[in-house]
Residue frames as a rotation matrix with the C-alpha (Angstrom) as fourth column:
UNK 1
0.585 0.811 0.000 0.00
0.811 -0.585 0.000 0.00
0.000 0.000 -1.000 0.00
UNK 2
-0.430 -0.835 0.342 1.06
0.830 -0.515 -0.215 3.57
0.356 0.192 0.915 -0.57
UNK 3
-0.506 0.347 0.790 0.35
-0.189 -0.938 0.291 7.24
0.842 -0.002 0.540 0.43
UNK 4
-0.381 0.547 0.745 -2.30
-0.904 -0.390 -0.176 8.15
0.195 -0.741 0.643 3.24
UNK 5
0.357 0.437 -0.826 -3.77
-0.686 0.722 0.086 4.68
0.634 0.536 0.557 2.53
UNK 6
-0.070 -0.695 -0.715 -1.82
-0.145 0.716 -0.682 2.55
0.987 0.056 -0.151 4.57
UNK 7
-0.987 -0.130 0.093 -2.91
-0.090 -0.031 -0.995 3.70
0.132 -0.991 0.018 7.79
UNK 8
-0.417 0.792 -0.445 -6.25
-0.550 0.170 0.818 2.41
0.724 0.586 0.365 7.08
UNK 9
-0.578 -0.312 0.754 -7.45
-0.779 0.487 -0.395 0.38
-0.244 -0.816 -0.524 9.86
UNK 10
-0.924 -0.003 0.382 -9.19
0.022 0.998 0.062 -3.02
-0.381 0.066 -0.922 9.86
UNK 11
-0.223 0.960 -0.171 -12.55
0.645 0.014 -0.764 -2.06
-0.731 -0.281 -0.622 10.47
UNK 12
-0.012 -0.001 -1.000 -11.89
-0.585 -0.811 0.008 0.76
-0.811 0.585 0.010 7.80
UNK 13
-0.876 -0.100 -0.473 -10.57
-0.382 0.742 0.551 -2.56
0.296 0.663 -0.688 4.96
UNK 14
-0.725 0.638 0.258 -13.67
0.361 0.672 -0.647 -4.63
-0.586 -0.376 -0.718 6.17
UNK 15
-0.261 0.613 -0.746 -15.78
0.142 -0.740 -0.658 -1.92
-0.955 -0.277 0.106 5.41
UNK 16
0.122 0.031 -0.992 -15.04
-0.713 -0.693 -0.110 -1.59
-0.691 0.720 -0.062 2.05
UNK 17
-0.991 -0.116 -0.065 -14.36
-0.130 0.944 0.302 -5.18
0.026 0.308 -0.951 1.43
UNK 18
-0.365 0.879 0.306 -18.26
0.758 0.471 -0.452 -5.94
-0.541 0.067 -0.838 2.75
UNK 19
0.116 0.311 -0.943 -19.35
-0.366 -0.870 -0.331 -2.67
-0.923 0.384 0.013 0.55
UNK 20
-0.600 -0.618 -0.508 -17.90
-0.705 0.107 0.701 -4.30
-0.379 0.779 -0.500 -2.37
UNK 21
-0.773 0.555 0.307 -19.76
0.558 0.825 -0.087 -7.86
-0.301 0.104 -0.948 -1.74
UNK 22
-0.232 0.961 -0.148 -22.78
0.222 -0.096 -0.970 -5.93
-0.947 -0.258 -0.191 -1.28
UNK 23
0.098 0.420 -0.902 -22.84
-0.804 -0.500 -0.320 -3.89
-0.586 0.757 0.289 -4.44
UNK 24
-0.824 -0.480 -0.301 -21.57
-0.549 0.547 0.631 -7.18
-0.138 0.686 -0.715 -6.26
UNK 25
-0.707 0.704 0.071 -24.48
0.638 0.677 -0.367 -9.34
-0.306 -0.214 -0.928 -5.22
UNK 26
0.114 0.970 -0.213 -26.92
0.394 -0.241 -0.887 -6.57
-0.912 0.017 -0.409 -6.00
UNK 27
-0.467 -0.224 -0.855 -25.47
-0.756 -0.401 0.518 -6.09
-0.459 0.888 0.018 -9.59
UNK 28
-0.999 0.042 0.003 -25.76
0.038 0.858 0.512 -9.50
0.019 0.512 -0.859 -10.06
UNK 29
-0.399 0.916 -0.024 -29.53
0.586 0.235 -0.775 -9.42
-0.705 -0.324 -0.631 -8.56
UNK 30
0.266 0.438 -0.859 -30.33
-0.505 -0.696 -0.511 -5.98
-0.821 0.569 0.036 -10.78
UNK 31
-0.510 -0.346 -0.788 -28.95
-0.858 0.141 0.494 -8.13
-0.060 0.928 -0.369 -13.81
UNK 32
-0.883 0.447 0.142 -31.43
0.339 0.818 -0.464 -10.65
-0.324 -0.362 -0.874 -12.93
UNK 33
0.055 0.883 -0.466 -34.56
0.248 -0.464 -0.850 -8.12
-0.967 -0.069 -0.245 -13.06
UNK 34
-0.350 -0.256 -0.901 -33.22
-0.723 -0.538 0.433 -6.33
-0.596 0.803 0.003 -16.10
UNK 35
-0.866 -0.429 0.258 -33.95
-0.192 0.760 0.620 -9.82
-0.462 0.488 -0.741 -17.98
UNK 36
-0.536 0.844 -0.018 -37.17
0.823 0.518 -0.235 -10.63
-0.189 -0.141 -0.972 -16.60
UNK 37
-0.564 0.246 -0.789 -38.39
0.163 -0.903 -0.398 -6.71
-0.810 -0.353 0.469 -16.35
UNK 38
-0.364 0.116 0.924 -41.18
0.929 0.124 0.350 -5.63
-0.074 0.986 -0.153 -18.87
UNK 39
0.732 0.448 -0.512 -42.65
0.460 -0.881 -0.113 -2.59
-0.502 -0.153 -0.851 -17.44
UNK 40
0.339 -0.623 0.705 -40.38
0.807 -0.192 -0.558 -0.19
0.483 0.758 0.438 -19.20
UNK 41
0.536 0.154 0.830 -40.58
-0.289 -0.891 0.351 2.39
0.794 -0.428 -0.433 -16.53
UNK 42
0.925 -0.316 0.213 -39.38
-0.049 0.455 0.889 -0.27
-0.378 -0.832 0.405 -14.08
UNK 43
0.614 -0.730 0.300 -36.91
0.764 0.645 0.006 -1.20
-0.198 0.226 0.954 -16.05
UNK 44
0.487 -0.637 0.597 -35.10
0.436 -0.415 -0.798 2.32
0.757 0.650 0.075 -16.08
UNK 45
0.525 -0.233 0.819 -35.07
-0.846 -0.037 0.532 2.67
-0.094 -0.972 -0.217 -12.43
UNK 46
0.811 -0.504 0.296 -33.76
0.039 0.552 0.833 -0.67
-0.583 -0.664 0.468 -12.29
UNK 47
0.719 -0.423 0.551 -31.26
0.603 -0.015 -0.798 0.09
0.346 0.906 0.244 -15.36
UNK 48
0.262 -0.355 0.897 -30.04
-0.281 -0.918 -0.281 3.28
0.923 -0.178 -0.340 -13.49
UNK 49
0.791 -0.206 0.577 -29.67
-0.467 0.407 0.785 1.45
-0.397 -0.890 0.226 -9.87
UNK 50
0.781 -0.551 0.295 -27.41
0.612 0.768 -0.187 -1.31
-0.124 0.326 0.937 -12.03
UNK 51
0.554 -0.704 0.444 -25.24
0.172 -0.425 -0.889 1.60
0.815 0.569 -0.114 -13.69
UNK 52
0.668 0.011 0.745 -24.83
-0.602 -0.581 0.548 3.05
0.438 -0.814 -0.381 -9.89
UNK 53
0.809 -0.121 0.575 -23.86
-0.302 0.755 0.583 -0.34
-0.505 -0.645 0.574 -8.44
UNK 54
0.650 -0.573 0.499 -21.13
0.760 0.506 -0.409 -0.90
-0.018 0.644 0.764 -11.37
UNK 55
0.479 -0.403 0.780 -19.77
-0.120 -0.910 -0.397 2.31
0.870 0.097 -0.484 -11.07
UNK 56
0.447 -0.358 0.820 -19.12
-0.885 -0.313 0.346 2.04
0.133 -0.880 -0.456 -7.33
UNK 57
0.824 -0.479 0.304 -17.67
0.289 0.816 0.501 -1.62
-0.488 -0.324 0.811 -8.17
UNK 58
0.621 -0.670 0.407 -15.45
0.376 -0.201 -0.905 0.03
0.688 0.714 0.127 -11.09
UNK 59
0.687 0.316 0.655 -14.76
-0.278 -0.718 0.638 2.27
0.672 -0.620 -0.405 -8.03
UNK 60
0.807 -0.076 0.586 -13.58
-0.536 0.324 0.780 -0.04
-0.249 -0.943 0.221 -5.57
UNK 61
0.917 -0.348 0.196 -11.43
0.398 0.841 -0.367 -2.23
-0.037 0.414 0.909 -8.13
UNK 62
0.545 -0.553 0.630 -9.52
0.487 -0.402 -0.775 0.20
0.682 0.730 0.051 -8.76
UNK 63
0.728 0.118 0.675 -9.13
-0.572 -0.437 0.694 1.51
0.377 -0.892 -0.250 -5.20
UNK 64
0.805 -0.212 0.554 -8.06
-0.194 0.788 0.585 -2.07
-0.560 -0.578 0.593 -3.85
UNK 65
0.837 -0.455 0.305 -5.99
0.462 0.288 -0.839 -2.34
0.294 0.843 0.451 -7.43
UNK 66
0.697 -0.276 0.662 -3.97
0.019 -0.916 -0.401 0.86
0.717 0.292 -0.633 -6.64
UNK 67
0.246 -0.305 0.920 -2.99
-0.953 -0.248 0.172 0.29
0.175 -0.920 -0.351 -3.01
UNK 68
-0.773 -0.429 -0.467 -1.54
-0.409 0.900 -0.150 -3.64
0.484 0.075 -0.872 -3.73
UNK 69
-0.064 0.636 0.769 -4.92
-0.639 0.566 -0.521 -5.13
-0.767 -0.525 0.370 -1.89
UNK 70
-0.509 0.237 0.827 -5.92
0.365 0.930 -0.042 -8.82
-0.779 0.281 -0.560 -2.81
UNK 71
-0.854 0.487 -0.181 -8.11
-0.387 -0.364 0.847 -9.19
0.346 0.794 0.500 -5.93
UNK 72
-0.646 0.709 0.283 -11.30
-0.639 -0.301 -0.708 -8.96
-0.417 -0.638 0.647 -5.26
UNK 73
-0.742 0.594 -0.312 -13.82
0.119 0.574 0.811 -11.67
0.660 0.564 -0.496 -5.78
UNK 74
-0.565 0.781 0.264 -17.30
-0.690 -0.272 -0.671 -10.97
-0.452 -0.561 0.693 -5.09
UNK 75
-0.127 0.971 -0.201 -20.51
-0.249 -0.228 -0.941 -11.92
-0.960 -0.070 0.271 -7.27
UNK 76
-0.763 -0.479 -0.433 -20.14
-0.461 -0.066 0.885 -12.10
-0.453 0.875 -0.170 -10.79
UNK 77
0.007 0.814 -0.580 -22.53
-0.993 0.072 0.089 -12.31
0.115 0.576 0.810 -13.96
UNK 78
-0.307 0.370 -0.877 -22.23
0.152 0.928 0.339 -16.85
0.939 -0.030 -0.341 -13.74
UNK 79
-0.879 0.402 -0.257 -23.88
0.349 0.172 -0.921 -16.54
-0.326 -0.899 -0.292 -10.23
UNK 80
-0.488 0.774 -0.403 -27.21
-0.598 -0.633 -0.491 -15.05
-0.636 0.002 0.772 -12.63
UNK 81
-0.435 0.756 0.489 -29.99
0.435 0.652 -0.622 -16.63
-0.789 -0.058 -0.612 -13.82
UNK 82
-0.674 0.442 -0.591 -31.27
-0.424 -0.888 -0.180 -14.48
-0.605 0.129 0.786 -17.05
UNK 83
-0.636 0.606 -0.478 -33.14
-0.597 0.005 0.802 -17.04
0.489 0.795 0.358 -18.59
UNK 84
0.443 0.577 0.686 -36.68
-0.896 0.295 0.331 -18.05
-0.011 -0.762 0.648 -16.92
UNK 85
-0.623 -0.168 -0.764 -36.67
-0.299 0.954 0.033 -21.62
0.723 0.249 -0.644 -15.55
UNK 86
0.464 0.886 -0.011 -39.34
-0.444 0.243 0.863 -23.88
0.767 -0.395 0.506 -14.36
UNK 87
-0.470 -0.861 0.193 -38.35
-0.727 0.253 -0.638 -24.35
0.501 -0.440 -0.745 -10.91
UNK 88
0.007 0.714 0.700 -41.28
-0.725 0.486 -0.488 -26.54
-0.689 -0.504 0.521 -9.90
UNK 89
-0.795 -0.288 -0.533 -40.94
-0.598 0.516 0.613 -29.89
0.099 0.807 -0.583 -11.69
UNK 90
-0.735 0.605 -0.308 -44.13
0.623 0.781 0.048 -31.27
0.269 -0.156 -0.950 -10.95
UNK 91
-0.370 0.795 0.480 -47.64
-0.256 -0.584 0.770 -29.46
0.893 0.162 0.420 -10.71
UNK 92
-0.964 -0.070 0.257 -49.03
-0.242 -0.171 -0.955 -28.25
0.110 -0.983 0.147 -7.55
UNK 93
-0.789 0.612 0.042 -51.87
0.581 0.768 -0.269 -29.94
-0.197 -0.187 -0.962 -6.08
């Protein structure tokens, strides 16, 4: 690590480490909706939430990239689902 950075404390790295997960997991989740979404109104709120959440991972990569932290692994687009599936194999009574 370099510069001001380094005197980070744990609870400060944590912080931004679980920030990271979070926004990963809800990229992945907004790339989920985005599939299924037809309203078209919904779907630019949830378009514009996604950009947000990618931005503030672009954000962080680069952060963690800069200052020699691990590589981050969070979430990622094979943890989504974007095409329906029947999860009920058998018809309900």
């Amino acid at each position: 690590m370099s510069g001001r950075y380094n005197t980070l404390t744990f609870t400060e790295i944590t912080a931004l480490w679980t920030t990271y997960l979070n926004e990963s997991m809800l990229k992945s989740m907004l790339t989920h909706m985005l599939s299924h979404v037809d309203d078209q109104e919904i779907k630019a709120e949830v378009q514009q939430s996604y950009q947000m959440a990618k931005t503030n991972i672009d954000f962080l990569v680069e952060f963690f990239q800069k200052h020699g932290f691990a590589k981050l692994i969070g979430f990622s687009d094979e943890d989504v689902y974007t095409i329906h599936q029947n999860y009920i194999q058998t018809p309900l009574p």
